[in-house]
C-alpha positions as CSV (number, residue, x, y, z in Angstrom):
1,X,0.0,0.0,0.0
2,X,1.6,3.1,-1.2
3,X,1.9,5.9,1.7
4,X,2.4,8.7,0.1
5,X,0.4,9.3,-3.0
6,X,2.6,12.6,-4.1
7,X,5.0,10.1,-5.1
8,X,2.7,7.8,-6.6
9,X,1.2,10.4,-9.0
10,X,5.3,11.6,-9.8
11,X,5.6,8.2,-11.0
12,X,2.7,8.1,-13.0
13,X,4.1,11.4,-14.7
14,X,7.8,10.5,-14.8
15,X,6.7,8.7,-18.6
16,X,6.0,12.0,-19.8
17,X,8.4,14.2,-18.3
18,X,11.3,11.6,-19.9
19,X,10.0,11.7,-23.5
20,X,9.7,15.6,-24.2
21,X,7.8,15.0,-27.1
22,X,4.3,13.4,-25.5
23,X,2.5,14.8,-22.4
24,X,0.6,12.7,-20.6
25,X,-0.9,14.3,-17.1
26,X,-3.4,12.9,-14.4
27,X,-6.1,14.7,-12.4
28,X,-6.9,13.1,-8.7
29,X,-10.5,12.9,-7.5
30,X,-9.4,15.4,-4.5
31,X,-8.1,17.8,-7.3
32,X,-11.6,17.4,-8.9
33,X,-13.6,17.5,-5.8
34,X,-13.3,21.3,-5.5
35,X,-16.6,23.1,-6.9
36,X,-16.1,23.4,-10.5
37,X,-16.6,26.5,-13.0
38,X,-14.8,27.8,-15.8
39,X,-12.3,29.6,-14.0
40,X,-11.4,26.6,-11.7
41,X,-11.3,23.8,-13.8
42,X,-8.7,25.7,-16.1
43,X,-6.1,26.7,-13.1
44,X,-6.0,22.9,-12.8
45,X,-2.7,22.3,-13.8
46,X,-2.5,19.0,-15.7
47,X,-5.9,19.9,-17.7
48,X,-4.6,23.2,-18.8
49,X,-1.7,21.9,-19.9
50,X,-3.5,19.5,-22.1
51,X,-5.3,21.6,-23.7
52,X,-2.5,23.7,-24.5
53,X,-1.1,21.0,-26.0
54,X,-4.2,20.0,-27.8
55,X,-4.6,23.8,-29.3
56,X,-1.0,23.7,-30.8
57,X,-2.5,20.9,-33.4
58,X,-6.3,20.3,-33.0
59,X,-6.3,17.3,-34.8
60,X,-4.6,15.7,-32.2
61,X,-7.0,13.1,-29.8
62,X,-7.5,13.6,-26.2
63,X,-7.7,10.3,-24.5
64,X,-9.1,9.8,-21.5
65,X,-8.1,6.6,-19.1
66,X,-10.6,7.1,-16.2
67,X,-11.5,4.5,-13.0
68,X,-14.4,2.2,-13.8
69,X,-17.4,1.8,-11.8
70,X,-20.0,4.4,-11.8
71,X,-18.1,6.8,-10.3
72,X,-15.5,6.6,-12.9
73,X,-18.3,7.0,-15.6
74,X,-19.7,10.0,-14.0
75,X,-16.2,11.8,-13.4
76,X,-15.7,10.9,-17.2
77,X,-18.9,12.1,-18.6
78,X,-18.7,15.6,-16.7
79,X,-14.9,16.2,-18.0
80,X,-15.5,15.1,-21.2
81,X,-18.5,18.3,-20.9
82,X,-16.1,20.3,-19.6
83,X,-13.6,20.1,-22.5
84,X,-16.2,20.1,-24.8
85,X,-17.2,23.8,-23.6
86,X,-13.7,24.9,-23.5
87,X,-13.9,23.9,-27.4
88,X,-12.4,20.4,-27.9
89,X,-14.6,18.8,-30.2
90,X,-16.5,15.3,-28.9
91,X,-15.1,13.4,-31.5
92,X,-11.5,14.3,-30.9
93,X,-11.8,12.9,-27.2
94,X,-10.9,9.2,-26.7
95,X,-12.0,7.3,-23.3
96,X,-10.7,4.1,-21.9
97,X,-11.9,2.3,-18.5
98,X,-8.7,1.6,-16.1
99,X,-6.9,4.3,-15.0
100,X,-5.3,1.9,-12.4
101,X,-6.6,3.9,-9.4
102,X,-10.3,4.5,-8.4
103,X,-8.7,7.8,-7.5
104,X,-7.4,9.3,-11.0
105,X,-7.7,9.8,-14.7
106,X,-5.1,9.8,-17.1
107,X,-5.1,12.0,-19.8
108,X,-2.7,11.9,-23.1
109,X,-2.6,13.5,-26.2
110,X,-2.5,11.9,-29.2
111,X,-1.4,12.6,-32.2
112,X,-3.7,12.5,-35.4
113,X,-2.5,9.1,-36.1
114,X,-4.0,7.4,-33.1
115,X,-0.1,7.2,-31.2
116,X,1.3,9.2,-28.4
117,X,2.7,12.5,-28.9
């Protein structure tokens, strides 16, 4: 059982921050648990730098890896709303069940081929 999540989440990041060239970024449940408006969901760190990244080339694919459960579908459904309104179109937002913690989503972007970035 891992004691201190901090590190956890570093090592879920450390793929990304090796490989300059493909950003992949998580968002915990605490992190999402604050209330939620425009302003607030784009100070969250690791979603505005995805869509920063997404912006540069927006043919590029958004993929989401969220927990299962109905929870997980829920937390999915409201972000995938949420980057829809802040102008990422549906179809260029890919999800998959299994982030590997109840507590987290993965997020990647993609490049128009389908691969990471």
């Amino acid at each position: 059982m891992l004691r201190n999540k901090s590190f956890f989440y570093a090592i879920c990041l450390l793929p990304g921050l090796l490989n300059a060239d493909q950003l992949d970024a998580i968002i915990t449940a605490e992190q999402w648990a604050i209330p939620r408006h425009g302003e607030s969901v784009l100070k969250m760190d690791s979603l505005s730098q995805v869509l920063k990244e997404w912006q540069k080339n927006s043919q590029q694919t958004i993929e989401i890896s969220y927990p299962g459960g109905e929870n997980g579908e829920l937390w999915l459904r409201e972000l995938k709303d949420w980057l829809i309104a802040l102008g990422v179109s549906s179809t260029k937002i890919k999800s998959i069940a299994g982030s590997g913690a109840k507590d987290i989503i993965k997020l990647s972007v993609l490049s128009a081929g389908g691969m990471n970035k």
